[in-house]
DRENDO-1510 file (C-alpha; in Angstrom, 1 decimal, always signed):
<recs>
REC; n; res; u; v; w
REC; 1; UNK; -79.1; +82.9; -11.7 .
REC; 2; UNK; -79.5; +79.0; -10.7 .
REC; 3; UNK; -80.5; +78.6; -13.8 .
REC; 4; UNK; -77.1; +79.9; -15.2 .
REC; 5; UNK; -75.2; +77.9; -12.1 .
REC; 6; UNK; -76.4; +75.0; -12.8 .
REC; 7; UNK; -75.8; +75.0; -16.5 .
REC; 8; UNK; -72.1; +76.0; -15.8 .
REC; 9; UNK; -71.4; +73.3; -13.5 .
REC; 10; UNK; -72.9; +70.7; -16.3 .
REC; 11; UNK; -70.4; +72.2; -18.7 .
REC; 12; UNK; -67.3; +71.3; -16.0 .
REC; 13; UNK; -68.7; +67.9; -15.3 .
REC; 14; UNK; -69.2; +67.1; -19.1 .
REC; 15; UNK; -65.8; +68.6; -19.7 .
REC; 16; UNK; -64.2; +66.7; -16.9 .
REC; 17; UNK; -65.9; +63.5; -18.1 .
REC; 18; UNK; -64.5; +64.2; -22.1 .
REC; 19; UNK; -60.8; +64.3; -20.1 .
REC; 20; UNK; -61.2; +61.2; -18.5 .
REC; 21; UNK; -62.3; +59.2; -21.4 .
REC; 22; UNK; -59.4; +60.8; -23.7 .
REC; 23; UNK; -56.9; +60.0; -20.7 .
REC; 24; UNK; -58.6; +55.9; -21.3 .
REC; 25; UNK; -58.1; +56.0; -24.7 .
REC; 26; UNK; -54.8; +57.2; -24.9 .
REC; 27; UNK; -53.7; +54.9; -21.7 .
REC; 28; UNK; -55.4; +51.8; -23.5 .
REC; 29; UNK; -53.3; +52.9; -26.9 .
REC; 30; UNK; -50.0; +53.8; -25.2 .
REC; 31; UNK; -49.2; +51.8; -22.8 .
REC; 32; UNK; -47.9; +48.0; -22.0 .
REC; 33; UNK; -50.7; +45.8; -20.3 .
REC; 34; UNK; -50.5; +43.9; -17.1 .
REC; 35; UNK; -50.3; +40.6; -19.3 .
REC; 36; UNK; -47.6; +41.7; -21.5 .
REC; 37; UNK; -45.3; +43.2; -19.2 .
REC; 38; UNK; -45.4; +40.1; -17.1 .
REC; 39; UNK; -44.8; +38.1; -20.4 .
REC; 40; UNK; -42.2; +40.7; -20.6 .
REC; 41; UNK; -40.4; +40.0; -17.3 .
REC; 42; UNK; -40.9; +36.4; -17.5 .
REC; 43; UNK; -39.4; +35.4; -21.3 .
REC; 44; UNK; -37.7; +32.2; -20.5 .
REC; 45; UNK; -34.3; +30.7; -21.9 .
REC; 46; UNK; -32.8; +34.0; -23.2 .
REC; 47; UNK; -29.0; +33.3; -24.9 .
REC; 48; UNK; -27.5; +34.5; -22.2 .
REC; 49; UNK; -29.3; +31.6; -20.2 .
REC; 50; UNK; -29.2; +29.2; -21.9 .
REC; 51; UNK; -26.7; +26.2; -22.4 .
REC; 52; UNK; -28.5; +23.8; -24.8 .
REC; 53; UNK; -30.3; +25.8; -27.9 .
REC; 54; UNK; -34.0; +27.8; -28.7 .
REC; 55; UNK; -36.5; +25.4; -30.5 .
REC; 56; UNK; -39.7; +27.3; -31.3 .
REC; 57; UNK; -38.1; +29.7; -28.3 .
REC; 58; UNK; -37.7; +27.4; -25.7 .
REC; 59; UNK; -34.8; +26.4; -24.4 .
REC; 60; UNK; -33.5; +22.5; -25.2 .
REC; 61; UNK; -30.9; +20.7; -23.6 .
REC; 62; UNK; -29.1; +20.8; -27.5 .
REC; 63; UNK; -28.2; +16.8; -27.1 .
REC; 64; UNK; -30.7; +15.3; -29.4 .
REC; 65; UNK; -30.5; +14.9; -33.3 .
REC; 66; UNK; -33.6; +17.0; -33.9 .
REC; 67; UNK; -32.1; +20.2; -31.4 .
REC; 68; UNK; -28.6; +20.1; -31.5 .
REC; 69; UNK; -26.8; +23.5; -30.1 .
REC; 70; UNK; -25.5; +25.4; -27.6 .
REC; 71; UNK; -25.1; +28.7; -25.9 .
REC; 72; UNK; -28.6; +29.7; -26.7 .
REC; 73; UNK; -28.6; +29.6; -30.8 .
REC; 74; UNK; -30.9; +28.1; -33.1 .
REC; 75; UNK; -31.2; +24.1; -33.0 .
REC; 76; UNK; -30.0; +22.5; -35.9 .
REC; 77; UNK; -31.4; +19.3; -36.8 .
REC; 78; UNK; -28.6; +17.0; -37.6 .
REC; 79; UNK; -28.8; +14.8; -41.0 .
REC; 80; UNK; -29.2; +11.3; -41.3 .
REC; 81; UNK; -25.4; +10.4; -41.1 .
REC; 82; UNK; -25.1; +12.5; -38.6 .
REC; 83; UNK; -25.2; +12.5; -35.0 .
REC; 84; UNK; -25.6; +15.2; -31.9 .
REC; 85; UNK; -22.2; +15.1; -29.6 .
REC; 86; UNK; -21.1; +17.6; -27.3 .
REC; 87; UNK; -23.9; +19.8; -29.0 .
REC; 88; UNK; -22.6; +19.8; -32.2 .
REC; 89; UNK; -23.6; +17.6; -35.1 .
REC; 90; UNK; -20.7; +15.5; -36.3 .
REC; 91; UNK; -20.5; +12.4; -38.5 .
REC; 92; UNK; -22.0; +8.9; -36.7 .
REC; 93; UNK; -19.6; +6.5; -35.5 .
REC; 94; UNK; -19.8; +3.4; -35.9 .
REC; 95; UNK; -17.4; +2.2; -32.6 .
REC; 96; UNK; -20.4; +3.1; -29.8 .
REC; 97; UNK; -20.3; +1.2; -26.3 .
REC; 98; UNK; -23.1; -0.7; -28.0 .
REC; 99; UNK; -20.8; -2.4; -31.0 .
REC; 100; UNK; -17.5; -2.2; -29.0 .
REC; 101; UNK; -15.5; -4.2; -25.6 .
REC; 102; UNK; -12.5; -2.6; -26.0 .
REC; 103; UNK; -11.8; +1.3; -27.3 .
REC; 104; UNK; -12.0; +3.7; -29.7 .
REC; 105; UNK; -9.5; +4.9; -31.9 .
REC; 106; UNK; -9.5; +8.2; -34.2 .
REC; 107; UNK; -10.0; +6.2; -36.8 .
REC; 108; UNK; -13.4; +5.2; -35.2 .
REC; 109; UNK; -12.2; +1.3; -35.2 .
REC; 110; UNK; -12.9; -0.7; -32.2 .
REC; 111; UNK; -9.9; -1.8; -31.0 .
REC; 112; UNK; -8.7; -4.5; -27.8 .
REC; 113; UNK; -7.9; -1.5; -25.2 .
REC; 114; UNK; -5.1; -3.4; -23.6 .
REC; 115; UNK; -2.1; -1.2; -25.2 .
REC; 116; UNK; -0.7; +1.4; -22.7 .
REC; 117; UNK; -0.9; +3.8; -25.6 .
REC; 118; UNK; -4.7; +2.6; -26.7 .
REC; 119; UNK; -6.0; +1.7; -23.2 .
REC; 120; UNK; -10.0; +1.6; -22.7 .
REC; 121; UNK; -13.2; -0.4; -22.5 .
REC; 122; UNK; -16.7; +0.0; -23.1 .
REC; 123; UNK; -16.7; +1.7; -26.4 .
REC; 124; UNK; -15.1; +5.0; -25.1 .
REC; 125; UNK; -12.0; +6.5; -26.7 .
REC; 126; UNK; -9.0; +5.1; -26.8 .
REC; 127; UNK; -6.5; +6.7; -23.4 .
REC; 128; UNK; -3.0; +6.7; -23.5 .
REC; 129; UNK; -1.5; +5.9; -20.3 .
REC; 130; UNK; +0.9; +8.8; -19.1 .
REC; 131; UNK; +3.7; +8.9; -16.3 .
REC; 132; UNK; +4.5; +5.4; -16.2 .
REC; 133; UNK; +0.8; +3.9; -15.9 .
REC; 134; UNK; -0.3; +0.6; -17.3 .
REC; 135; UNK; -3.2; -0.5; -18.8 .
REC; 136; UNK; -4.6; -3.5; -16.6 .
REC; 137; UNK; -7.5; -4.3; -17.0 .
REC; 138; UNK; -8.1; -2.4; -20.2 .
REC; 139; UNK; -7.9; +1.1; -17.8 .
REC; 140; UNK; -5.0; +3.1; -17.4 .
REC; 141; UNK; -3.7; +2.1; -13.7 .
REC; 142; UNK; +0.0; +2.4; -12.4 .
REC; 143; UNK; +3.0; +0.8; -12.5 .
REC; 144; UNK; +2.0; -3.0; -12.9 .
REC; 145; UNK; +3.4; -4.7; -9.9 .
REC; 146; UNK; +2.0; -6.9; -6.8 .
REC; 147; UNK; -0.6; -5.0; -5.9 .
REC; 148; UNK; -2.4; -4.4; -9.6 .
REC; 149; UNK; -1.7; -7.8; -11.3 .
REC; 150; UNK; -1.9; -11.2; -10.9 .
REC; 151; UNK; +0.4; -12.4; -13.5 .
REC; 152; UNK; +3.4; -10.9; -14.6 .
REC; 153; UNK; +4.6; -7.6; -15.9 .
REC; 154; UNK; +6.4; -7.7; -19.1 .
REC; 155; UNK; +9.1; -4.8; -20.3 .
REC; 156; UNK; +6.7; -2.6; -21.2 .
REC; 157; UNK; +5.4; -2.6; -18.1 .
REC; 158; UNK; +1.8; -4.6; -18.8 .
REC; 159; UNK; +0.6; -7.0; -17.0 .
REC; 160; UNK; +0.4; -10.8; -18.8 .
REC; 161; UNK; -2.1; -13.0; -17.5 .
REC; 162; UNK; -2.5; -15.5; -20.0 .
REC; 163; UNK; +1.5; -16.3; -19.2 .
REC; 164; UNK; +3.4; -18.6; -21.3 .
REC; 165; UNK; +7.2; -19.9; -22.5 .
REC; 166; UNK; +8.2; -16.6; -23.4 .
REC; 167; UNK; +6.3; -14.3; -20.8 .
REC; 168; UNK; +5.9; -16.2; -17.6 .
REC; 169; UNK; +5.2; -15.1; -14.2 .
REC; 170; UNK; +2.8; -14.7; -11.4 .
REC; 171; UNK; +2.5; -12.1; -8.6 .
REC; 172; UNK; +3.4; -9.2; -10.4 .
REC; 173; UNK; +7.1; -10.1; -10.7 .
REC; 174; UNK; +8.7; -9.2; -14.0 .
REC; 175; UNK; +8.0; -11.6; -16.7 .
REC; 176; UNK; +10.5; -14.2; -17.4 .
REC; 177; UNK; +11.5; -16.2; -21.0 .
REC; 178; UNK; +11.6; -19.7; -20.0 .
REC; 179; UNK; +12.5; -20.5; -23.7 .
REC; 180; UNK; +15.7; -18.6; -23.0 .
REC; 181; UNK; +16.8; -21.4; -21.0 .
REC; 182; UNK; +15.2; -24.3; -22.0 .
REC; 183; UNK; +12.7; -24.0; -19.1 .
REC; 184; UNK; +9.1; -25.0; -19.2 .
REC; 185; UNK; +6.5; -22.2; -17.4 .
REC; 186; UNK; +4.7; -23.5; -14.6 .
REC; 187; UNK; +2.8; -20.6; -14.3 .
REC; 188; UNK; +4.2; -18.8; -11.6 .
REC; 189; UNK; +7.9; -19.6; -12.8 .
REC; 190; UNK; +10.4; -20.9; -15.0 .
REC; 191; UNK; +11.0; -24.5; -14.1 .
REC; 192; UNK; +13.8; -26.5; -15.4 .
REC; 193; UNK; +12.9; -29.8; -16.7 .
REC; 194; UNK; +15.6; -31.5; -14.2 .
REC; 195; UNK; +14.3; -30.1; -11.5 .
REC; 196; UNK; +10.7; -30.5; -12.0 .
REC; 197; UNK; +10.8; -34.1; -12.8 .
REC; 198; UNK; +12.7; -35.1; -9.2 .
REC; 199; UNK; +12.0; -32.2; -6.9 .
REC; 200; UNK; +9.5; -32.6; -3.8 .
REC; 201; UNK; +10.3; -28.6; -2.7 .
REC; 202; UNK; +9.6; -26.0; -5.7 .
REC; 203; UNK; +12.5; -24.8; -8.5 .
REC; 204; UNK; +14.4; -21.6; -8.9 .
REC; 205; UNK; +14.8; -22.6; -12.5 .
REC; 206; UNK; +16.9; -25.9; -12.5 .
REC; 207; UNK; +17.4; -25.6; -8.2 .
REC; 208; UNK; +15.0; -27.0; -6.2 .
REC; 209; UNK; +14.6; -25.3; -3.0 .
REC; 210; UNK; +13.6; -27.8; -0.2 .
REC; 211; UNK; +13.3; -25.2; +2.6 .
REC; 212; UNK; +10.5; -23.6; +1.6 .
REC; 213; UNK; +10.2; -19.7; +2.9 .
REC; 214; UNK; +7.7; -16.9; +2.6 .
REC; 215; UNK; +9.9; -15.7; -0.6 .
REC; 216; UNK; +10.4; -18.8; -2.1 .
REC; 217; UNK; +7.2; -21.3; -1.8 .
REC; 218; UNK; +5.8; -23.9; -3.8 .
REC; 219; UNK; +6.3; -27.9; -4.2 .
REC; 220; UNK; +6.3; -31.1; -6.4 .
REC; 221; UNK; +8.8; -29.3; -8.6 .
REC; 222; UNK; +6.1; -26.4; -9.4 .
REC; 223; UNK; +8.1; -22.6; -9.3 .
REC; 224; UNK; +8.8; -21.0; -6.6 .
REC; 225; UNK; +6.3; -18.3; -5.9 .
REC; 226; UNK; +6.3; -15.4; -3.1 .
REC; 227; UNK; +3.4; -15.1; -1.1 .
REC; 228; UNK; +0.9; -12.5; -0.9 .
REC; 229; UNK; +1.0; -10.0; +1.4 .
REC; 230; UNK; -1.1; -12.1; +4.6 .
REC; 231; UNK; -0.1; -15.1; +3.7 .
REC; 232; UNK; +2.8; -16.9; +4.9 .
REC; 233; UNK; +4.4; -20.4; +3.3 .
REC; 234; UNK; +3.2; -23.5; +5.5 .
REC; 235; UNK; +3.8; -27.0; +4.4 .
REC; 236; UNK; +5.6; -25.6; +1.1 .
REC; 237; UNK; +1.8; -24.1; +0.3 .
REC; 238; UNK; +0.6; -20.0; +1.0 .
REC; 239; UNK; -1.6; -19.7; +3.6 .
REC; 240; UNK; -3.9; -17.0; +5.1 .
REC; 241; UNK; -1.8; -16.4; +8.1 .
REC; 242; UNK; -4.0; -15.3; +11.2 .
REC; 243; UNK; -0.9; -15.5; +13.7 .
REC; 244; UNK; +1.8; -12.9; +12.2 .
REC; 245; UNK; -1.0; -10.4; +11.2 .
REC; 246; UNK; -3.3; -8.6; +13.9 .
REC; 247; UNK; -6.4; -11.1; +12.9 .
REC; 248; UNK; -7.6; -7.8; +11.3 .
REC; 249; UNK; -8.4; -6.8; +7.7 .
REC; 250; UNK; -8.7; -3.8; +5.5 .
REC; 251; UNK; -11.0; -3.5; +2.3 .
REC; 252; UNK; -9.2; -1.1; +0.0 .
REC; 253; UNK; -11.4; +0.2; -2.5 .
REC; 254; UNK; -9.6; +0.8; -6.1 .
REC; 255; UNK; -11.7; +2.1; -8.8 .
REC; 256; UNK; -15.4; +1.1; -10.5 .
REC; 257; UNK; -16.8; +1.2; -14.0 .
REC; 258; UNK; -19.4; +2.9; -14.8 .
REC; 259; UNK; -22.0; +1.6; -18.0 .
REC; 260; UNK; -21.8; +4.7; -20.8 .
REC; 261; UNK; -25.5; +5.9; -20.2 .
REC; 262; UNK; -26.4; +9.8; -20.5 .
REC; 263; UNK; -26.6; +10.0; -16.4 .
REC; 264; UNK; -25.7; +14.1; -16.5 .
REC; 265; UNK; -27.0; +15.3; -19.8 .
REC; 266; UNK; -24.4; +14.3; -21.8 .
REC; 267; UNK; -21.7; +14.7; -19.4 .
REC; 268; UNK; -20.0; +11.7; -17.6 .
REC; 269; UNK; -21.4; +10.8; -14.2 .
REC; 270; UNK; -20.3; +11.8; -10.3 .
REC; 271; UNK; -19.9; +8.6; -9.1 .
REC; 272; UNK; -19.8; +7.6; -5.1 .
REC; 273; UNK; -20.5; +4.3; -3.3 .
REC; 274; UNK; -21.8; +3.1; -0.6 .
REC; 275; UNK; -20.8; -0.2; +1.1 .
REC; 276; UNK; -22.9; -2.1; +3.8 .
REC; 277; UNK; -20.9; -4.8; +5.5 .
REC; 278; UNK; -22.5; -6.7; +8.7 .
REC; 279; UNK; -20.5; -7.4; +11.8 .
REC; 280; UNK; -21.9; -10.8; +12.6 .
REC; 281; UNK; -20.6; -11.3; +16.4 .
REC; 282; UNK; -22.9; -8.3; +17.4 .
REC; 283; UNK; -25.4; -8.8; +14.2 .
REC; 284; UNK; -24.7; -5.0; +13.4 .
REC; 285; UNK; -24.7; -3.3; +10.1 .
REC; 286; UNK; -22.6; -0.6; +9.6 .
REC; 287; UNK; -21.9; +1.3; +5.9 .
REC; 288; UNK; -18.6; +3.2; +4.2 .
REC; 289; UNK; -19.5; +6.2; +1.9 .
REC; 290; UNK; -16.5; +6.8; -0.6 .
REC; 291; UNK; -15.9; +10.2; -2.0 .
REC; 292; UNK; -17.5; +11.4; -5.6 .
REC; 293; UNK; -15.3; +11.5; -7.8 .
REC; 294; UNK; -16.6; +13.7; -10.3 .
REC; 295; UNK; -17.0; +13.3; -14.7 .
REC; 296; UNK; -16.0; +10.2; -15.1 .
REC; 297; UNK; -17.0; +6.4; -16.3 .
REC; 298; UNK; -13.6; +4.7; -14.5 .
REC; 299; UNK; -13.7; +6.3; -10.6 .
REC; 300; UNK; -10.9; +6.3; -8.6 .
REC; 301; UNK; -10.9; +5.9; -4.7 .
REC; 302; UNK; -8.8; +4.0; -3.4 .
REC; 303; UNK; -10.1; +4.2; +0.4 .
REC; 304; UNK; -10.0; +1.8; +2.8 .
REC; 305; UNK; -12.2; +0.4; +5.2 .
REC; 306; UNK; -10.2; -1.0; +8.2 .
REC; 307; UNK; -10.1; -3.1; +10.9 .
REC; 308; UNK; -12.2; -5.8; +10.0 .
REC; 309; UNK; -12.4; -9.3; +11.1 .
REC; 310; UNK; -12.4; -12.5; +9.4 .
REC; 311; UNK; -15.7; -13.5; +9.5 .
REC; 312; UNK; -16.9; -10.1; +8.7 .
REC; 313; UNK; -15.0; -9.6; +5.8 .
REC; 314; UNK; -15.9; -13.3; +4.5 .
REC; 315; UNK; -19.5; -12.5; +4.8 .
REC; 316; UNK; -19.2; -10.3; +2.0 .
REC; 317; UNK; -20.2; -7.1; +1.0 .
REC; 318; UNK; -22.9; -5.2; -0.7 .
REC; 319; UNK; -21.3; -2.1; -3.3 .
REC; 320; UNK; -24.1; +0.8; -3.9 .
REC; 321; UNK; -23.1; +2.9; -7.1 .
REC; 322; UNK; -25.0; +6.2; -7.2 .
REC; 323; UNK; -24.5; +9.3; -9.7 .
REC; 324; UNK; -24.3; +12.3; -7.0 .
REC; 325; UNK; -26.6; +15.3; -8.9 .
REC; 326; UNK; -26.9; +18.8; -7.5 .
REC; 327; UNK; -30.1; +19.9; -8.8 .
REC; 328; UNK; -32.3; +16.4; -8.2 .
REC; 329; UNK; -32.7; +13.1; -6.3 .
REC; 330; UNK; -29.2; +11.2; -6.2 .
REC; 331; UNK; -29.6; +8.5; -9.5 .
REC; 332; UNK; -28.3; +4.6; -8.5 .
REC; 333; UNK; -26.1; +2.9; -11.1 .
REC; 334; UNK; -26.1; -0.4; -9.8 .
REC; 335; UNK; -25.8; -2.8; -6.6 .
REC; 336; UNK; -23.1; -5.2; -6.7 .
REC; 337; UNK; -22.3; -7.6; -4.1 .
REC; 338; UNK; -19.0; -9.4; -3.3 .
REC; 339; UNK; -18.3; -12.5; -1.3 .
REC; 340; UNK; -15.0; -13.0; -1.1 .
REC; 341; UNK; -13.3; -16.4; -0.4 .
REC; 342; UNK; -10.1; -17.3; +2.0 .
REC; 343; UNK; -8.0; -17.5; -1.2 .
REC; 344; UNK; -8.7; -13.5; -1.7 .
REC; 345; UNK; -7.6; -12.8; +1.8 .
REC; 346; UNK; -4.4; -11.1; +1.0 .
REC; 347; UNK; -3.8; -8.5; -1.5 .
REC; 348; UNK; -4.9; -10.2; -4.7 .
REC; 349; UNK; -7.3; -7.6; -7.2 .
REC; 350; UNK; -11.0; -8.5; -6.8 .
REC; 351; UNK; -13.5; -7.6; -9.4 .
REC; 352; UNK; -17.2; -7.6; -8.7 .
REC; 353; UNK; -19.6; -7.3; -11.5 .
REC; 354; UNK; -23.3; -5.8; -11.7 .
REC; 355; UNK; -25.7; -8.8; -12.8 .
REC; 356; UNK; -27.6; -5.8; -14.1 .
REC; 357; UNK; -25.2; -4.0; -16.2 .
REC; 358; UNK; -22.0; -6.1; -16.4 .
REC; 359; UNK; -20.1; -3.2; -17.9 .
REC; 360; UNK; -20.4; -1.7; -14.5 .
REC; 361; UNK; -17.9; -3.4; -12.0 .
REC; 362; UNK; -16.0; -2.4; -9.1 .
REC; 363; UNK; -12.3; -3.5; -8.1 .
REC; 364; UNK; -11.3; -4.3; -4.5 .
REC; 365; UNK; -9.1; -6.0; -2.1 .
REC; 366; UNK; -8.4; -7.2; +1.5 .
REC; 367; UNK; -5.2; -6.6; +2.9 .
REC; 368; UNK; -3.8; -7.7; +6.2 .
REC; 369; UNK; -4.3; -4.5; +9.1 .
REC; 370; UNK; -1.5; -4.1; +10.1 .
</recs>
């Protein structure tokens, strides 16, 4: 009888052994592994998420010649005349920011950039200026008048610095044809022979104005000019004027350049400043952080920094350019620094260049606080 027990229970343990090692088998055949279902979970760079294109299944930004694509395709490997932009491989140009100063047409020629309807610099493409905006500077900026140009601004509404006969003018005052009248151009004016040759004020064309005023200053026969804002006319010359202002100054911030390097994969950079600016009567530093503006090689500001004083503003400034970047450390573009002189105390366009990069500037002025 134990006999028979024993050989029964032998029977259920060898049978319950055979189940388990069929239930191993068929797990080990049937189902996924540890190792493969993570792989599984963890397949990188599908289409779906990815914005540059699968080389070898990995997911490239698509920007270079050798994986060019987009929205999670197949890289394509751009020929020899051939180039990777936006993603997409497109004939090579030949007008690059390396080979160009001014713009680029369609026509891939490199062209000045000074024309309101082929405005640009650096090699970019070629803007046309829109609601009444001028290209100064080779960027499109608005109406030329006093507070964007230095010479004059002709019919077309550019401003001419290299002024002569037939487009003369200073200021930002409408250009004048001294030819017209038989009138020579001093630079800031017309000026009548006549007048020039026997006048010890400054000429309204062949009238020589002796009483000198704010609107009408100048002598030895030279044009009458207006003074910049600031400035006021003293012994027939324009002055900085500390007594009709508050003594104070404001630094308006315009706009920058920014050099054409790939800062945001491809995409143009988010560019902010920072300016540091020292308060010498209490040997303080303080700093101004602009705004960001966002895709773009020509930022726009225009903020001010106000209240300043006179030797504060003449001890110069330091301009920080930085590319703001959500996903990493902030990238600098360049330092700049500016030390303005008495004659730029007033309103007249000040451009600071990078030693670095000299295609990266920034554009300023100080203005009296009012």
């Amino acid at each position: 009888m134990l006999i028979r027990f024993l050989v029964v229970l032998g029977m259920i343990f060898a049978s319950a052994c055979s189940d388990d090692e069929v239930a191993g088998t068929a797990s080990t055949n049937n189902a996924t592994t540890s190792t493969e279902v993570r792989d599984q979970q963890t397949i990188p760079n599908l289409p779906e998420t990815c914005d540059g294109c699968m080389d070898e299944g990995v997911c490239v930004p698509g920007t270079e010649r050798n994986s060019c694509g987009s929205t999670g395709g197949s890289c394509d490997v751009c020929r020899d005349a051939e180039e990777c932009s936006d993603r997409v491989c497109v004939p090579r140009k030949t007008c690059t920011p390396d080979t160009c100063t001014g713009c680029c047409n369609d026509a891939d020629e490199c062209i000045t950039g000074t024309e309101a309807l082929a405005c640009g610099t650096g090699g970019t493409s070629c803007e046309a200026c829109t609601d009444g905006a001028a290209c100064i500077d080779q960027r499109c900026t608005a109406s030329c008048g006093p507070d964007n140009c230095g010479g004059c601004c002709d019919v077309n509404g550019q401003c001419v610095t290299a002024t002569d006969n037939a487009t003369c003018g200073a200021g930002g005052a409408a250009c004048q044809d001294c030819s017209a009248t038989g009138s020579t151009c001093s630079g800031t004016g017309c000026v009548a022979p006549a007048c020039s040759a026997s006048c010890t004020g400054c000429c309204m064309g062949d009238t020589c104005v002796i009483a000198t005023t704010n609107a009408q200053c100048g002598n030895t026969g030279t044009a009458c000019m207006a003074c910049p804002n600031g400035q006021s006319c003293t012994n027939s010359v324009c002055v900085v004027d500390m007594t009709t202002t508050s003594g104070l100054w404001d630094v308006v911030l315009i706009d920058g350049q920014v050099d054409y390097y790939d800062y945001d994969y491809s995409t143009p950079p988010d560019t902010f400043m920072y300016v540091y600016f020292q308060d010498l009567a209490i040997q303080t530093t303080y700093y101004y952080k602009t705004y960001t503006d966002w895709d773009t090689y020509s930022p726009v500001w225009n903020e001010t920094i106000d209240g300043l004083s006179t030797d504060t503003v003449l001890n110069g400034f330091v301009f920080e350019m930085w590319d703001y970047d959500d996903f990493s450390a902030n990238e600098e573009i360049c330092t700049l620094v500016g030390i303005p002189t008495m004659a730029d105390l007033g309103g007249p366009i000040i451009t600071t260049v990078c030693t670095e990069y000299p295609s990266v500037k920034v554009r300023w002025k100080i203005v009296a606080h009012p």
